[in-house]
Structures are given as structure tokens and as C-alpha cells.
C-alpha positions in Angstrom: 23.4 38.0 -35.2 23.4 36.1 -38.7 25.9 33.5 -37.3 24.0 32.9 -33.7 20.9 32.4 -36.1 22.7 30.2 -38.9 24.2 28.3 -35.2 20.8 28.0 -34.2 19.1 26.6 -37.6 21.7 24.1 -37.7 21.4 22.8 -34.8 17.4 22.6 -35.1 17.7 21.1 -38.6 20.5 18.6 -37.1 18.1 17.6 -34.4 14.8 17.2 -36.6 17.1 14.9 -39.1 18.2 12.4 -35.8 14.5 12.1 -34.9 13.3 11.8 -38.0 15.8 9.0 -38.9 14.8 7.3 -35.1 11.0 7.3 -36.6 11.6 6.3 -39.9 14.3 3.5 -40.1 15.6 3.0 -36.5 13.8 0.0 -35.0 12.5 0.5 -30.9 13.6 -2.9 -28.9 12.8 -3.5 -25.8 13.5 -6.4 -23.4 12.5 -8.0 -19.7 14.5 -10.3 -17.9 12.7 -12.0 -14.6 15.3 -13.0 -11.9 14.0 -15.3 -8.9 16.9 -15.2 -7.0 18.4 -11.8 -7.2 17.3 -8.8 -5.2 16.7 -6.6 -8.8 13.5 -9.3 -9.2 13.0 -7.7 -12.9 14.3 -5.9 -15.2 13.3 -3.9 -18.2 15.1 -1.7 -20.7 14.3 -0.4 -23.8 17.1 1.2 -26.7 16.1 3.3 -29.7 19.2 4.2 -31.7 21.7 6.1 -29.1 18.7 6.3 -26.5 18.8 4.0 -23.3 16.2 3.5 -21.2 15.3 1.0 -18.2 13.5 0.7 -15.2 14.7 -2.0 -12.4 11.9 -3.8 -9.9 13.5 -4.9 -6.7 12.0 -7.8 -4.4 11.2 -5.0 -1.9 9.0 -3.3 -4.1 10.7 -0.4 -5.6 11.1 0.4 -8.5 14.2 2.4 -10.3 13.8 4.0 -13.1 17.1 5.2 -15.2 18.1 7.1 -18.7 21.6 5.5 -20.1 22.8 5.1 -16.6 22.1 8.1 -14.5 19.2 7.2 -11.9 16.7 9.3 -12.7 13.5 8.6 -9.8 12.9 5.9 -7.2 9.2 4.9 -6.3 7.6 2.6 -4.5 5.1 0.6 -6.0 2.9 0.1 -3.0 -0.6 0.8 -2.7 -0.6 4.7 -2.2 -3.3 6.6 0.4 -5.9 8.3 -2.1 -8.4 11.1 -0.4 -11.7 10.3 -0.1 -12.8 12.4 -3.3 -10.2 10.6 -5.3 -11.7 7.0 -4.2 -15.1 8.3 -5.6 -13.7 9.5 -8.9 -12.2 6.0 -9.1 -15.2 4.3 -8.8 -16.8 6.0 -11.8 -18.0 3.2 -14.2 -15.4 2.8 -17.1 -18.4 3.3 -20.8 -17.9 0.0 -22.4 -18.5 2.2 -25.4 -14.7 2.7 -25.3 -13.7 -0.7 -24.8 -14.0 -1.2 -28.6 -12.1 1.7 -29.9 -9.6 0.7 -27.4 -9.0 -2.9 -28.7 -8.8 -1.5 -32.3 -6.0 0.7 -31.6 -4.1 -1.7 -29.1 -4.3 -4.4 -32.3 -2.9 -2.3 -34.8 0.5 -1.6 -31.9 0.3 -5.4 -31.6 0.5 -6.2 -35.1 3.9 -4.1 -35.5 5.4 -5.5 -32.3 7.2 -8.6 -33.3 9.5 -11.2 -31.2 13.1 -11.1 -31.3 14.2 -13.5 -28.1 14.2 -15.5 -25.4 16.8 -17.1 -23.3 16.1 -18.9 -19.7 18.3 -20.3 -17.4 17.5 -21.9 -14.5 18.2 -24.6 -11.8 15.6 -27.4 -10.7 14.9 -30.1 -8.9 12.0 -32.1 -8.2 13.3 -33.5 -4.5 13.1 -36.8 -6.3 16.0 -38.1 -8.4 14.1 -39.7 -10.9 11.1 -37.4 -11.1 14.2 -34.5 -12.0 15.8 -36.9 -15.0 12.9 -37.5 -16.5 11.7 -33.9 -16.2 15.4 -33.1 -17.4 14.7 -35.6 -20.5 11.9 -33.6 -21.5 13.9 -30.4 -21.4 16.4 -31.7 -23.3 14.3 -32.3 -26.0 12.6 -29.3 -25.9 15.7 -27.7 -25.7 16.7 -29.6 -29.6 13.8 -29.0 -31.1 14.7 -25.1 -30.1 18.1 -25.5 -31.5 17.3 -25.0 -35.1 16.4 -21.2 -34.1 18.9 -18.5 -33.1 16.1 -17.1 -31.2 15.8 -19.2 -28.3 18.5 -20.4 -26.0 17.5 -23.0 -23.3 19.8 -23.7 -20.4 18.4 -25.9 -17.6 20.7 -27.4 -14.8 18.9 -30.3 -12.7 19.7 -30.4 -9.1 19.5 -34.1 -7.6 20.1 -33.8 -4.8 17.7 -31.4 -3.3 14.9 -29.4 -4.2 15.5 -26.1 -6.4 14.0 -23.4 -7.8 15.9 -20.7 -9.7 15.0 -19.2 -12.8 16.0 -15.9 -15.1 13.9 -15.5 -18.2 14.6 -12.7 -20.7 12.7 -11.8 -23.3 13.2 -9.2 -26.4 11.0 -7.6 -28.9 10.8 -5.1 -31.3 9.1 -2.5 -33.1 10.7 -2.4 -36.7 8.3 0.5 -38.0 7.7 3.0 -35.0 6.1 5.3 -37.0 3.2 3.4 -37.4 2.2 3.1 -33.7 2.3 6.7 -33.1 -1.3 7.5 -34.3 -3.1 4.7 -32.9 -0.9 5.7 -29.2 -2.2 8.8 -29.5 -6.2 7.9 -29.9 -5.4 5.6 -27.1 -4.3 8.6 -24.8 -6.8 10.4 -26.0 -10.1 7.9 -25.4 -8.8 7.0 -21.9 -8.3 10.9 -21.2 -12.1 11.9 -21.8 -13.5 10.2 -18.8 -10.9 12.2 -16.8 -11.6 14.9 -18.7 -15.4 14.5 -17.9 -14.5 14.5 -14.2 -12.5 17.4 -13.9 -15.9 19.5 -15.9 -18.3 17.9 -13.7 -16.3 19.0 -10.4 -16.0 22.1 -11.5 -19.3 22.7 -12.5 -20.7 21.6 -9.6 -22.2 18.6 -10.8 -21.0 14.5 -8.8 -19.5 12.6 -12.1 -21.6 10.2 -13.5 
């Protein structure tokens, strides 16, 4: 009995020390790439220490969503039916009392999101041969200007001969101090949950939302 408990206080203590180092020090990145010619249309992903995340967005409209690389759920991202109660409850004025709160909070996860990179690749042409170079020109020189930064990777193919369109952007950021988000998360949560909440007591009661 004194070893299964000793077992099981290691094991806690083991666990609380990998999530406290994953708050603490272990920075949360998360990336997008946008594909226009692929059938995944985007993808997202998101890595905190040993945990992997992403979600893929296919052309059709689905989207994929999968821990490390096991497929966890497939939705649709369609318009879904809605019963006629739920329509009303939707149509429940947001307070513009909350509107505030809410931009306070959202600031202070902005300010401890910060950008990491971006790379694009694409193909274009204009239709016009001339109309490409010179766009190409412009490119190019946007592309050396870039060049002094790590952060930012431009590769742009012009197509003379025809016109093109085909493009994959990916961009990364990251959230060095996690720990700092949590709080104002949480408020956020929690001020856009009162108006549900508020619903559910006036249904209950009785009493049309209002």
C-alpha cells in the first residue's frame, strides 16, 4: 500500500513539474500556412514543448482536427440547422457594456504574442510579359530589402507565358510567457459566458431573454 501510494505521488509530482515547466519557461508557437492550390486549403498547428496540435481546412469545407498525428474529429464547417428557439437566443443583443472589458483583456494576450515568421512562395503572372517583369522587379526588391532578416523568406516565380495564380503563405508566432495570458483568457471566458448564462436562468424561470 505504501509503495502504490509513494508510485502514485511520484507520478503526480512528475506531472505537476512538466506543466509547470510548459507554463513557466516553455514558449507556445503556433503557425498557418494558406495553400491556393492544394486540396488541404490551410493549415494550422500549434507545439508547446512535446505537445502537437493542428487542425487542417480542406477546399471542401472540412475541417480535421489532430493531436501529434492521430485524427482526432472531422467537421464540417458549413452553416449548421439551428431550432427555432436557438435562432431567438441568437438574436439577443450582445451589452456593449462588455465590449470594453473584452478589448482590455484581448490587448494584454496581444501584447505577449509576438512574430516569429513568414515565408511565401508563389507563381504569377500578369498575362502580359512586361506587366509580370516589372511586377517581378518590384518583388525583387522587396524581396532584398527582406534579406537582412532571418525572418522572412520571399520566393516569387513569374510565369510569362500565361496567366498564374499560386500562392502558400506561412506564418509563425509565439507566445514566450504563457503564463501571463492565462488570467486575462479566463475573464474573457468568463464575460462572454454571462449572457449565456443569463439565457439559460431566464428559460428556466420562465421568463423570454432580454
Amino acid at each position: 500500500m505504501v509503495s502504490f501510494l509513494l508510485a502514485a505521488a511520484l507520478i503526480i509530482g512528475l506531472i505537476l513539474v512538466v506543466l509547470a515547466v510548459h507554463i513557466l519557461a516553455l514558449p507556445v508557437k503556433f503557425s498557418g500556412r494558406l495553400r491556393s492550390s492544394r486540396s488541404d486549403l490551410f493549415l494550422a498547428w500549434i507545439s508547446w514543448g512535446f505537445l502537437r496540435a493542428s487542425v487542417k481546412v480542406s477546399a471542401g469545407g472540412t475541417a480535421t482536427l489532430y493531436l501529434f498525428s492521430f485524427r482526432l474529429k472531422e467537421f464540417s464547417l458549413g452553416k449548421e440547422e439551428t431550432t427555432p428557439e436557438e435562432t431567438e437566443k441568437d438574436k439577443q443583443p450582445f451589452d456593449p457594456g462588455k465590449i470594453k472589458p473584452l478589448l482590455d483583456e484581448a490587448a494584454v494576450i496581444f501584447r505577449e504574442i509576438s512574430f516569429d515568421y513568414l515565408r511565401v512562395n508563389a507563381r504569377v503572372g500578369l498575362g502580359d510579359p512586361a506587366g509580370t517583369g516589372m511586377a517581378f522587379g518590384l518583388v525583387s526588391a522587396l524581396k532584398g530589402v527582406l534579406s537582412c532578416s532571418d525572418r522572412f523568406e520571399l520566393n516569387i516565380l513569374p510565369v510569362f507565358e500565361t496567366e498564374a495564380l499560386e500562392c502558400e503563405i506561412e506564418a509563425g508566432f509565439r507566445i514566450s510567457r504563457f503564463y501571463r495570458i492565462i488570467a486575462p483568457a479566463i475573464r474573457i471566458f468568463r464575460i462572454s459566458g454571462e449572457k449565456k448564462e443569463k439565457n439559460k436562468a431566464d428559460t428556466a424561470g420562465g421568463v423570454p431573454a432580454a
